[in-house]
C-alpha positions, -999 to 999 in steps of 0.1 A, spaced: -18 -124 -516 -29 -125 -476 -3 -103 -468 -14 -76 -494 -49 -80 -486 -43 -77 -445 -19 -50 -452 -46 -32 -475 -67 -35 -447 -48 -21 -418 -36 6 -441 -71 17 -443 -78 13 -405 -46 31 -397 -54 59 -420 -91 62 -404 -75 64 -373 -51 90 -383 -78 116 -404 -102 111 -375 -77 119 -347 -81 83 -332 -52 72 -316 -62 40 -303 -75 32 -338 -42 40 -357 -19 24 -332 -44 -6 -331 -40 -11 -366 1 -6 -367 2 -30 -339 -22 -56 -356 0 -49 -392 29 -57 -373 22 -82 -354 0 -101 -382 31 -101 -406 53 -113 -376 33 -139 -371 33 -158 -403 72 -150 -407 78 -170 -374 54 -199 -382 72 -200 -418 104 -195 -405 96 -221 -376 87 -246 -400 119 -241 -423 135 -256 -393 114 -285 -390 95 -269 -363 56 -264 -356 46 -234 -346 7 -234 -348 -3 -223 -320 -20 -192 -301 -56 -180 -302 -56 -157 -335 -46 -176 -366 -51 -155 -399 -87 -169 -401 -98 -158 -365 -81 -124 -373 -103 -118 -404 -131 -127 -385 -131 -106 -359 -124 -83 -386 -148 -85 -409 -175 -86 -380 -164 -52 -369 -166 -38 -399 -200 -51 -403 -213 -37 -373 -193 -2 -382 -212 -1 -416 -250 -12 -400 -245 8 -366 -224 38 -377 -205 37 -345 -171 34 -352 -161 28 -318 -168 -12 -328 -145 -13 -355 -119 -1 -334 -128 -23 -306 -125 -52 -334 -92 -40 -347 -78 -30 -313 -86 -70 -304 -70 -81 -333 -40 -61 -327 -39 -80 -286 -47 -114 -300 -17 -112 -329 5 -100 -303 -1 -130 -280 -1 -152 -310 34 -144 -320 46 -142 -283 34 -176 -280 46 -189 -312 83 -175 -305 84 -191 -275 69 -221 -284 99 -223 -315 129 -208 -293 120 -243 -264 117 -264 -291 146 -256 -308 168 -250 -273 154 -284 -262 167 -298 -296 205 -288 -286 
């Protein structure tokens, strides 16, 4: 169900980006669908191998936070350019959350051997 939900979500933000000529915007929200997906995959995979792999700065709850805040200040302000800050951050932070979280998996598993 998180995975539809943040999918449904990014969808939405990517399709924005693409109707209102925002490339930052649509990328952002490619990047942070990618990336958010990725992330759980490695921590679940991580952990089918015995392995933690909760780390980084951006679990799903910070995500939807920083989410849901721009979108709230989108929908009082009217300037979009704070949603696509928000989504633009949550497309960095998932990226260095997954980085982090392979590497974190690929020494513990290499330090296993």
């Amino acid at each position: 169900m998180d995975r539809i939900a943040d999918s449904a979500f990014f969808a939405a933000a990517a399709w924005i980006g693409a109707t209102r000529n925002d490339a930052l915007l649509f990328w952002a929200a490619i990047v942070a669908l990618t990336a958010s997906y990725l992330v759980s995959y490695v921590r679940a995979k991580a952990e089918s191998l015995g392995v933690s792999a909760a780390v980084g700065p951006a679990p799903r709850e910070a995500r939807l936070v920083i989410l849901l805040i721009g979108l709230a200040a989108w929908a009082l302000t009217g300037s979009l350019p704070l949603f696509v800050t928000a989504v633009a951050a949550v497309a960095l932070l998932a990226a260095i959350t997954l980085l982090q979280r392979i590497v974190v998996v690929a020494r513990t598993l290499g330090a296993a051997r």
